[in-house]
N, C-alpha and C positions, 0 to 999 in steps of 0.2 A: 504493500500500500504506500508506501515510502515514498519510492520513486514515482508511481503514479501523482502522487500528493506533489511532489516538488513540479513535476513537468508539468500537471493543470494550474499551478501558483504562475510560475513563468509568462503562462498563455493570460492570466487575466492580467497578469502586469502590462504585457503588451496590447491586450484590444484593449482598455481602460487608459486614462491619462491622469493618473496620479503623480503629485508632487514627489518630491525627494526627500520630505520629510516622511511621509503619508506610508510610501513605500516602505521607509525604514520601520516605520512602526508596525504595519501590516507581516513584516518578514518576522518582529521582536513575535506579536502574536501567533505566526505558524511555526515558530523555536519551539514557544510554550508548548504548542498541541502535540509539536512530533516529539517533545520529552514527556509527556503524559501519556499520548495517544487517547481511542476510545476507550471508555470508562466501563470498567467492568468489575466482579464483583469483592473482587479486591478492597474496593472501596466503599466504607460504609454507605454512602449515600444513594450506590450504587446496589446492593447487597442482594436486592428482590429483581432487579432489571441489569441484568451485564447485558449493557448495549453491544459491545463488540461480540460476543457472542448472538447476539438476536441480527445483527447483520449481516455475520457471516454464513449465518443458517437459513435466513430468508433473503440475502440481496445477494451475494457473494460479492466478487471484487467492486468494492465501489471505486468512484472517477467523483473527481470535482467538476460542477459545473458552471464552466465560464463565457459561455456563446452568447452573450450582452448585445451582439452587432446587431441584431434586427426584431424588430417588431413582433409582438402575436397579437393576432387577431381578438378582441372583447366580444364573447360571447354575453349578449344580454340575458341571455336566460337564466343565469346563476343569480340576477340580481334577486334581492329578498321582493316579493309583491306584497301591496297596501301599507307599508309604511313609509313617507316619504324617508330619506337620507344622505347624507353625505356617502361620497366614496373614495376610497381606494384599491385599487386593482392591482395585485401582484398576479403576474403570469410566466409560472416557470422561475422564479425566482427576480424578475424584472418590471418596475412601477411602468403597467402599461394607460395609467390612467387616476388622476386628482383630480376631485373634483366638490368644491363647498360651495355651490351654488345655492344655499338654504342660509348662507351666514352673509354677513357683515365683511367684506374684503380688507377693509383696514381691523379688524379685530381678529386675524387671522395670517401668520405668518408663514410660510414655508419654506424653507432655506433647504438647498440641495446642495449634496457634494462639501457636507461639512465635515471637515479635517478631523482625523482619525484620532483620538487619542490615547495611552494605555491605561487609563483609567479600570476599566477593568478587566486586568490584564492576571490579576490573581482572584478568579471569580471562580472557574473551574476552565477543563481542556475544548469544552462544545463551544461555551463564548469566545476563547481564544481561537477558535476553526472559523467561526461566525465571522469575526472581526478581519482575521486574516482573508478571504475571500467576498465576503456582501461587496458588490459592483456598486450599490449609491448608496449614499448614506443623507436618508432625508429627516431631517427634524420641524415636526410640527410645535409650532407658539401658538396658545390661548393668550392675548390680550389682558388685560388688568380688567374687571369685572366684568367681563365677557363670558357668559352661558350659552353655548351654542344652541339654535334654535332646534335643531332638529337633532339627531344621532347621527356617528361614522360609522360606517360599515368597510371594516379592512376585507378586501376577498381576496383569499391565497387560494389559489387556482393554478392544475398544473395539466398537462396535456398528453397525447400517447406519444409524440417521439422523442418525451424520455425516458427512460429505465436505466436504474441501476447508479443512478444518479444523487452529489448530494449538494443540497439548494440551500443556500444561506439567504435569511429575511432580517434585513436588521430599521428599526423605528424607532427615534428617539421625539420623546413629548414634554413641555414646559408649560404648566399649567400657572400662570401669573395667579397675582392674589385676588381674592374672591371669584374664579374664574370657574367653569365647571363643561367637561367632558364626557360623553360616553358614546363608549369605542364597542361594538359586538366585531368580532373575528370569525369569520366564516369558514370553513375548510371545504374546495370543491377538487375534487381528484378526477382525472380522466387516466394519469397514467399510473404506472405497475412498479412496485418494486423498490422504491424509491425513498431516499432519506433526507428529511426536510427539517433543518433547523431556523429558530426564528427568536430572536432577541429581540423584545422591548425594555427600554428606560423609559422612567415614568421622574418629571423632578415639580413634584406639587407644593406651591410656595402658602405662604396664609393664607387660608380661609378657601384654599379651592376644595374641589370635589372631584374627581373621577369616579367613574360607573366602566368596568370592563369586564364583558361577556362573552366566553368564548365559545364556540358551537363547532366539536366537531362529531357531526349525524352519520353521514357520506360512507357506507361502506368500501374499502378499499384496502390491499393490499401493502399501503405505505409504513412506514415509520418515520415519528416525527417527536422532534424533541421543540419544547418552548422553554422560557426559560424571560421572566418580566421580574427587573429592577424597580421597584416602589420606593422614591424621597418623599418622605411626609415632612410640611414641617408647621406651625401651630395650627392647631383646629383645624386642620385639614381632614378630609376622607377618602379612605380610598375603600370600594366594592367590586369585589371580583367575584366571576360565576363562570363556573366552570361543567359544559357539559359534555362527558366524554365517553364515545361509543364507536365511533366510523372506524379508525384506523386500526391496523392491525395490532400494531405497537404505538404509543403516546404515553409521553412523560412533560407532562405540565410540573414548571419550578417557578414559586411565587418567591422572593425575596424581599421582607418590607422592613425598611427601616424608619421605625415614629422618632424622630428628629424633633420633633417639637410640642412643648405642652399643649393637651388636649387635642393630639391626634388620634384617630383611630382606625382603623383594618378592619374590615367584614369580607372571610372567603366562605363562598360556600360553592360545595358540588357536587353532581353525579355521576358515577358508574352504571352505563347501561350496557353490559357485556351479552357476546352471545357470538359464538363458531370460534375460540379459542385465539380472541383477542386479550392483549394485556396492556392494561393500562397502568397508569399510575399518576397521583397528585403526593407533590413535596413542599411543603409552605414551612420559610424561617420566617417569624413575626420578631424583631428585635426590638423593643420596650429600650431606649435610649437616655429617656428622661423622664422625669415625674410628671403625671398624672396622664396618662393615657392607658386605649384601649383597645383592644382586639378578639374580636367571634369570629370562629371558623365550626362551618360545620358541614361535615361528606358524608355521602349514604351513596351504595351501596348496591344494586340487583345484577347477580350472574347466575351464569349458567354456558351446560357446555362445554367442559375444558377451557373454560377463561381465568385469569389471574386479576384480581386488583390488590392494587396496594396504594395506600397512604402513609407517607411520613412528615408528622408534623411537630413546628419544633417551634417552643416560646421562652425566647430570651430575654429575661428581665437582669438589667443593668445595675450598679451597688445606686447609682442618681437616681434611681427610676421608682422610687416613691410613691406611692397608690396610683399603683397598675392594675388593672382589670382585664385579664387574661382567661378566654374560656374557647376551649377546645374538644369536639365531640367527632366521634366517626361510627358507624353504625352499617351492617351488610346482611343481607337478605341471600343467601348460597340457596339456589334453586335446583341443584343436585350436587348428590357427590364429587363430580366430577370437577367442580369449583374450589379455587381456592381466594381466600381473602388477608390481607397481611395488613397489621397496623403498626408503626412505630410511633406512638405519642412521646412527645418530651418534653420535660421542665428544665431549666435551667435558671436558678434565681439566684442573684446576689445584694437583692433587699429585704428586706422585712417589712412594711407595712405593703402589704401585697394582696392581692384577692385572686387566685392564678387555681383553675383547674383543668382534667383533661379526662377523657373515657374513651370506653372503644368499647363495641359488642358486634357481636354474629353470630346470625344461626338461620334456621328453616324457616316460611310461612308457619305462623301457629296452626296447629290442625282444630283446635277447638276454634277460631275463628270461622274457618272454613267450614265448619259444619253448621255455624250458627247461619252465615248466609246463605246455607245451602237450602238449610229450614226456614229459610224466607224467599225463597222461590228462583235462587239463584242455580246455575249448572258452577260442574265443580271450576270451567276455567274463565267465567263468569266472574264467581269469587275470589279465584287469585289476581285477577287483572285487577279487581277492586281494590284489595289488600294493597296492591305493589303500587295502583297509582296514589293510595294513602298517603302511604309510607314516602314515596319523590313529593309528594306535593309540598309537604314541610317544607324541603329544603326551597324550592322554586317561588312560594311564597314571602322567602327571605326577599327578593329583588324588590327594591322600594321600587322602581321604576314601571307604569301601572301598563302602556305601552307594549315596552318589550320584556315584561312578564306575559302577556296574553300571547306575545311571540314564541317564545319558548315553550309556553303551555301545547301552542299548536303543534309548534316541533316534533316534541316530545310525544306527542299523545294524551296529553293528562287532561281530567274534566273534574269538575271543582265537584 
């Protein structure tokens, strides 16, 4: 993979027009990656998902993908219907399309081809392969009390003449103060095989708010790693929703750091497994300074020879002084042949603290089932009941009233 990996680095240096600085930094980040390499289970974080083994089993030799020279075509039809929104189109790994026609032009900034830096250049080896390779580097500005009228809709969309392929997405966002965003991420697969990494930074100043919902439905044969940098800093919010089922393989990694007093975190998400998909959600919530707060909460339904796993981890700082930290995970294994993994974690080095954490799994109750059986229900009648119960909690979390009936539809669920 080595040499593959240097001789595709070469080729995007060359179609690309990168600085001399840019370069050097881009080269300092593919050192990093080929002294780690892909993550596997070596390493704790990796323990339940050895990427380099899920690759070489399902993709074999992978190739970086650097072919930026030309265009693809925007299929409309991926767009989401009846919600107006903003967009962004990645196709293949290339922005074939920006577009805020719902906003305010001076309350919206977009700088392209912003200078690389190594900022986070000790995050882990996927950001470092991200950085090293993403062809543009676009950062979206939210304005100073600017709420975007409507919603963005990021669409990562990929097509059949690639396979075997790996696509770097990289979006950096600046949320000014009082200002407020929400971003739904859509995943649309046409091709086979293929491994799709996508980095966001997220730097929320006073008083904004982020809403970030990720959707990926789309059965497909891919694997894809995210991986979103959250700066909070006072009274800021950030909500993320995470729904995860299409891909074959998917490793969602939240990173947030509360930066400033009366910040807060709300992740929540689903596992809808089924034909011997593996997913996984990893959330570090870092409690930095006193008085902030953080709810995370994941469920759970497989079946099929699928694996989920969650690992979530709350770090309370010795500053971080009434913290409110709460963390739940919850799994419904709809046969034997499932498995469910939780790694909850506390880490605290204050004491006036309010920080808890749980995890459970098991079967449909059967005494449930028989109760709505005895109320005129057939038996998969009432398990469809039971499981849309049970996701509904979580999907209810979404303040956003909108793209909660969004997701609802997605998903299947009825109130």
């Amino acid at each position: 993979m080595e040499e593959r990996l240097k001789s595709d680095f070469e080729k995007t240096l060359k179609n690309l027009n990168f600085s001399k600085k840019e370069i050097e930094t881009k080269q300092n980040y593919l050192s990093r990656f080929l002294k780690a390499g892909l993550p596997n289970r070596n390493l704790e974080n990796w323990k339940f998902s050895d990427l380099s083994q899920i690759i070489k089993k399902n993709i074999g030799e992978l190739s970086f993908y650097n072919d930026y020279s030309s265009s693809n075509k925007v299929d409309s039809s991926i767009f989401v219907d009846g919600l107006e929104h903003n967009k962004i189109v990645f196709i293949n790994g290339r922005v074939e399309k920006i577009d805020f026609q719902y906003e305010e032009k001076n309350k919206i900034d977009i700088l392209e081809n912003i200078e690389l830096n190594d900022n986070f250049i000790n995050v882990n080896s996927l950001v470092n392969l991200n950085n090293a390779f993403t062809n543009k580097h676009f950062k979206i500005i939210v304005k100073n009390n600017y709420y975007l009228k409507k919603p963005l809709i990021v669409y990562h969309s990929t097509s059949k003449k690639i396979k075997s392929k790996n696509i770097n997405i990289r979006l950096d966002f600046l949320l000014e103060k009082n200002s407020c965003l929400k971003i739904i991420d859509i995943f649309s697969d046409n091709s086979e095989k293929n491994f799709v990494n996508v980095f966001y930074n997220f730097d929320l100043h006073k008083d904004s708010i982020l809403k970030n919902y990720k959707i990926d439905k789309l059965e497909n044969n891919n694997i894809k790693y995210s991986y979103n940098n959250i700066e909070q800093d006072t009274n800021s919010v950030s909500e993320t929703f995470i729904l995860s089922t299409g891909s074959h393989f998917l490793k969602n990694e939240i990173n947030c750091n509360l930066n400033g007093r009366y910040s807060s975190a709300f992740i929540n998400g689903i596992f809808s497994l089924k034909d011997k998909n593996h997913h996984e959600i990893r959330t570090n919530i870092n409690h930095l300074i006193d008085n902030t707060k953080s709810y995370q909460l994941i469920k759970s339904v497989s079946e099929n020879d699928t694996k989920a796993v969650y690992q979530g981890k709350i770090f309370v700082n010795s500053e971080a002084q009434k913290t409110d930290g709460y963390q739940l995970s919850k799994a419904i294994l709809l046969d034997e042949t499932t498995e469910f993994n939780a790694k909850p974690e506390l880490e605290i080095y204050a004491d006036d603290v309010k920080c808890s954490h749980g995890s459970a799994s098991g079967s449909l109750d059967d005494n449930s089932i028989f109760y709505l059986m005895s109320r005129g229900l057939n038996y998969k009648e009432a398990k469809e009941l039971l499981i849309n119960g049970f996701l509904l909690d979580v999907v209810e979390k979404i303040t956003d009233t909108e793209i909660k009936n969004l997701i609802k539809n997605t998903i299947g669920l009825k109130e």
